[in-house]
N, C-alpha and C positions, 0 to 999 in steps of 0.2 A: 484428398479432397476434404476430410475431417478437420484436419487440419488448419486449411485455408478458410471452410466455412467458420472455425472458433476463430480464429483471425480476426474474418469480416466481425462476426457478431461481438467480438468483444470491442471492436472499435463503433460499431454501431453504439453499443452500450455506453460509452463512453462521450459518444453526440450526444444520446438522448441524456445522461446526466448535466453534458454541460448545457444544453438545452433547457432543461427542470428548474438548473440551478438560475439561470437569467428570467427564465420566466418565475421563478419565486420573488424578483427585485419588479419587473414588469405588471404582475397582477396587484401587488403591495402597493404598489406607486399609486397606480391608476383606483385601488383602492382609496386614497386620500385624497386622488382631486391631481394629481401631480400628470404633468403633460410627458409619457414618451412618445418621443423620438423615432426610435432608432430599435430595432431586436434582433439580433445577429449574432448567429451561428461561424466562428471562426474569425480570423482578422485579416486583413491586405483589400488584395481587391476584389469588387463586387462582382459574385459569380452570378447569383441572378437576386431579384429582390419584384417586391409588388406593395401595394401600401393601401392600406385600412385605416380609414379615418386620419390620424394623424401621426399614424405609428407605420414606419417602413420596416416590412420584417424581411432579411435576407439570408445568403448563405456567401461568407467570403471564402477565399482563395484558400489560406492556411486552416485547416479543421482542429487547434488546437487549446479553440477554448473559444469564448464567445462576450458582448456584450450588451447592457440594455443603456440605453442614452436617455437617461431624464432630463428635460430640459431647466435647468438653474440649479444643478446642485452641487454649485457653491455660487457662491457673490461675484466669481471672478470668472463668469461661464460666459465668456467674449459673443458671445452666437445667439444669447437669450434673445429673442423678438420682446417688442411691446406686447403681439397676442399671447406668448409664450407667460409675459410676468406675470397676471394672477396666480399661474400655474407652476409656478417653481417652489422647487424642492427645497430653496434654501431657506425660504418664508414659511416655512410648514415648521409644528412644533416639536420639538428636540425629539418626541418618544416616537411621532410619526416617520420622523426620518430613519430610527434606528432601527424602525421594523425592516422598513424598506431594504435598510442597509443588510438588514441578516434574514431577509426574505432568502437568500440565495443557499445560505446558510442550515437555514432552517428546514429546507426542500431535503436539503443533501440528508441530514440527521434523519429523518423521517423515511426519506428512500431506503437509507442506509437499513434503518429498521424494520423496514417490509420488506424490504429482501429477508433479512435474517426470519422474519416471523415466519414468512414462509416456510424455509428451508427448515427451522423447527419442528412443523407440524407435517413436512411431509419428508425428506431423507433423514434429519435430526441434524442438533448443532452437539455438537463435541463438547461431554461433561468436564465443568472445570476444575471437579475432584477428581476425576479417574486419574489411575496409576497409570503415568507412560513412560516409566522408566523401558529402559532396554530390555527386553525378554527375550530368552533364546527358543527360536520356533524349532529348528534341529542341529543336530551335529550328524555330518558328514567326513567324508574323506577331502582332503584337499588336492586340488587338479591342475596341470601348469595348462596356460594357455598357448596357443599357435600363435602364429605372424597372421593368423585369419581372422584372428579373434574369435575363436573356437576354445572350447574348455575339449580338452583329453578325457578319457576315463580315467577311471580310479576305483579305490576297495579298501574298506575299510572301514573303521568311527572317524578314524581322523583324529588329531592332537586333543581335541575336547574333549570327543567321546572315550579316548583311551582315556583322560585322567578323570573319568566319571563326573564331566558337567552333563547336565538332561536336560530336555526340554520343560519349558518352562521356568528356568531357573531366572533369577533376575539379574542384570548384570552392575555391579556396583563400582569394581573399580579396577585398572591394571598395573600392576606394580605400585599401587601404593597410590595411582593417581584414579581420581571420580571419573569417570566414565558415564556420558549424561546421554548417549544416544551409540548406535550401530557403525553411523558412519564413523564417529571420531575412535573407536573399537577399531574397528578396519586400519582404519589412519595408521593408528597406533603401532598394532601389529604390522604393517609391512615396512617398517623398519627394522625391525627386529628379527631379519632371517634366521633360522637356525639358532635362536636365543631359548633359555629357557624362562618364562613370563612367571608371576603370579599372578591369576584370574581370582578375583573375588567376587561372590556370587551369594546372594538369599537365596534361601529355599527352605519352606515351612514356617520362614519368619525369623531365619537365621542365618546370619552370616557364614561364608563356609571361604576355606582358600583350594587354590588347586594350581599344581606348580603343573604349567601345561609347557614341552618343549616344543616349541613354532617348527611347522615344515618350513624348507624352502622351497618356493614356486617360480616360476617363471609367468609375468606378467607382461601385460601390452602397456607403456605405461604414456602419457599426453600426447608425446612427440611421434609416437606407433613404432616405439623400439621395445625388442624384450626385453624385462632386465627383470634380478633375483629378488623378490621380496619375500616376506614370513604370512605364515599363514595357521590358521586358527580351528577353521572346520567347523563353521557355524554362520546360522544363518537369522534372521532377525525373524521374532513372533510380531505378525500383525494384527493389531488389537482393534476390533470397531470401539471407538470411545463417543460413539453420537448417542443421543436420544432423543425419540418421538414425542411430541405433546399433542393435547386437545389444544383447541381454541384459549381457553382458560389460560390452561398451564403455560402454552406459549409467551403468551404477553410477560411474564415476569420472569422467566426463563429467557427469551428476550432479551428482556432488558438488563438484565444481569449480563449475559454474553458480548451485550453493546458493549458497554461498563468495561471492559474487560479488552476488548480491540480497542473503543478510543483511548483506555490509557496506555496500551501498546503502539498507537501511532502518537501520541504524544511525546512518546520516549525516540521514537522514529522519528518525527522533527527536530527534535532536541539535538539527536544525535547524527544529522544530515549534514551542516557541514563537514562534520570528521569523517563523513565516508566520501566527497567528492576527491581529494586524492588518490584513492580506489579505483575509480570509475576513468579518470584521466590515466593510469597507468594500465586498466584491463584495452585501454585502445592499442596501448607498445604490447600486448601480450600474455600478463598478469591473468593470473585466474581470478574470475569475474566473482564478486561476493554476491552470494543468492538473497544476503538477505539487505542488498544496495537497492538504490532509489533507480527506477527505472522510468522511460517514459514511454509515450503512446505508444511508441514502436513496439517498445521491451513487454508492453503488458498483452499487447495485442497479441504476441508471440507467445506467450505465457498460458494464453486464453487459448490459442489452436493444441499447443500440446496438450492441456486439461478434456479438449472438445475433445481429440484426438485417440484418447484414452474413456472417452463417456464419464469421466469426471464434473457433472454437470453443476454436483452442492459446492464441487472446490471451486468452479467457473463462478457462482454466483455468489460465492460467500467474498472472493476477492473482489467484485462487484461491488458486492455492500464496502469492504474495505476502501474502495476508492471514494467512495460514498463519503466516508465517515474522516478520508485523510483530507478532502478537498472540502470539507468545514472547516476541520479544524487549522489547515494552512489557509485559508481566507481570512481566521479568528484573528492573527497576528497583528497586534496593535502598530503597525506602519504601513504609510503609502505605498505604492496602488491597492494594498488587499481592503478587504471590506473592515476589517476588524483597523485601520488604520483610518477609516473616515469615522467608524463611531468612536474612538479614540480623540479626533479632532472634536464632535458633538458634546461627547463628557468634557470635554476643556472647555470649551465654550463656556458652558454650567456650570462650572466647578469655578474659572473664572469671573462669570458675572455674578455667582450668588457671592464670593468676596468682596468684590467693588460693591453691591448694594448694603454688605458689612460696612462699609467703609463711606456711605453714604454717596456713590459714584453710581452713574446711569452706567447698564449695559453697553458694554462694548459694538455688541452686531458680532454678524458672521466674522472667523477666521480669514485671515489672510491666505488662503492657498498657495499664493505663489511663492510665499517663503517658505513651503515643502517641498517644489519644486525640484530643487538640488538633491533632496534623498530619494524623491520619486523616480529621478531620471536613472541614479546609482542604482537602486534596487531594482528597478526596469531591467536596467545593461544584467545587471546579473543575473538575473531570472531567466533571462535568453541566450547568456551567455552558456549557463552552468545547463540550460535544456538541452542547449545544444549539443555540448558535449556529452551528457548522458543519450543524446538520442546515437550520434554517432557511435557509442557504445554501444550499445543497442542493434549499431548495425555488425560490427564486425565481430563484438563477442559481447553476444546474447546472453540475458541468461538463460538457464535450460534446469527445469525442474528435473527431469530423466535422461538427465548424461548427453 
């Protein structure tokens, strides 16, 4: 039931952002004078709707994003009425339109950062000088597993503890290779049945080596066959690296942390294309990358295991992440995103102040319909490439805890 409720809630969560986000373009509008339309939660067909003055606010079919209809914003808006023209958006001046356009934008930044403030001043946000290298919490004996997935007893230190690794120790690197976290440590070792390794480790602030010889174990391993892997006899130290602010301290604390996620979704954009080959082969079977582009399905799911576990800062810190990815994937200077119509706005200007170099009247608005063609490609693809990660999504998820 935990589960299910972080489900609903994270896709609740998820309305209400794209909600925020249209009504950031809808209140900007209506701010300058500008006629909506139209305010709608999700696309297809109309599930229900009601109308306020001259704005029809509804709820459509698909819940997978939303929009606000200004009336004329652009020159080529077929449906403009004569009531409608004083009131269009294309007649409005350049800096008014741009708010408009990153009214959406600007919602999501701002959400993004009250989530975080919060979560600062009451579980804490994760220091972004603490040490999280790999720390060893203990050594143990190592145990084969059953056809149950059941661990055996055992007795012992186990391969670590005989070659004198302690808790505490930091882990640096194995056999000569950096070792950056537990899991790729694990990795590592269960190739290596019955090998003998060299474990490099700090401790006191110094490097130390330790020729440890790997058990062999008996493991359950994807498919639920046993097979022989190497084993270590250690288990990872879990470090709280959050801290708490005042009111004060928060704000710039904050906004550091911000700083810090939008240039890691920055790098996540960048690097999007080259993960959807990924996602198309986790459909044939492939193990699914944790840290691939997911959608409403995959995040929703992401959010019940988090609820599931009473991981509430990690539910709400990924909140603000979506916060802060659906700015900056809107920023994107081309058609349909927003950052692609004030792209069109800055030409226009960049444009006419030339021509008025050049002793030549303004132009007028942009021709819209010769975007058209990238609009329509970048459209297909958007839906194309959703698609596929949602059906990803369905048959292999990803799963923060196995």
């Amino acid at each position: 039931m935990a589960n299910v409720l972080g489900i609903v809630l994270f896709a609740l969560g998820i309305g209400i952002t794209v909600a925020l986000h249209e009504a950031g373009h809808m209140f900007t509008a209506r701010a300058f004078g500008m006629r909506v339309r139209r305010y709608f939660i999700g696309f297809g067909p109309r599930v229900a709707s009601f109308t306020r003055g001259h704005t029809e606010y509804g709820l459509a079919a698909l819940p997978v994003g939303g929009f606000c209809d200004i009336a004329g914003m652009t020159a080529q808006d077929e449906f403009l009425t004569e009531e409608e023209e004083p009131y269009a958006m294309y007649k409005k001046p350049a800096w008014q339109r741009i708010i408009v356009l990153a009214g959406g934008i600007t919602v999501n930044l701002l959400l993004g950062f009250i989530i975080l403030l919060i979560i600062a001043m009451t579980t804490g946000l994760p220091n972004p000088d603490a040490d999280v290298r790999p720390r060893v919490g203990e050594v143990s004996c190592t145990a084969n597993q059953n056809s149950a997935g059941d661990l055996e007893p055992c007795q012992g230190k186990g391969p670590a503890g005989e070659a004198g690794v302690e808790p505490g120790d930091i882990v640096l690197a194995l056999n000569g290779e950096t070792m950056d976290s537990f899991a790729q440590l694990r990795d590592t070792v269960m190739t290596h049945p019955g090998e003998t390794v060299t474990l490099t480790v700090e401790r006191d602030g110094a490097p130390r080596d330790f020729d440890i010889p790997l058990a062999t174990v008996t493991w359950l391993n994807a498919e639920g066959q046993l097979v022989e892997v190497g084993a270590i006899g250690m288990s990872n130290q879990v470090i709280d690296i959050r801290e708490t602010y005042s009111f004060v301290d928060a704000i710039p604390a904050t906004a550091r942390y911000s700083g810090n996620v939008l240039n890691a979704t920055v790098q996540g954009i960048a690097q999007f294309p080259a993960k959807i080959p990924g996602v198309v082969a986790s459909i044939f079977g492939q193990e699914r990358d944790v840290n691939g582009p997911m959608s409403v399905v995959g995040a929703s799911r992401v959010g019940g295991e988090l609820v599931e576990r009473s991981l509430w800062s990690s539910f709400f810190m990924m909140l603000a992440t979506l916060n802060f990815f659906l700015a900056l994937f809107n920023l994107i200077p081309l058609p349909p995103f927003d950052g692609g119509h004030i792209a069109v706005i800055i030409y226009e200007k960049i444009r006419d102040a030339l021509r008025r170099l050049m002793g030549k009247e303004p132009k007028g608005p942009a021709d819209y319909t010769k975007l058209m063609p990238i609009t329509y490609v970048l459209a297909f693809l958007l839906m194309a490439v959703g698609a596929l990660i949602m059906i990803a999504d369905v048959v292999n998820p990803i799963r923060l805890f196995g």
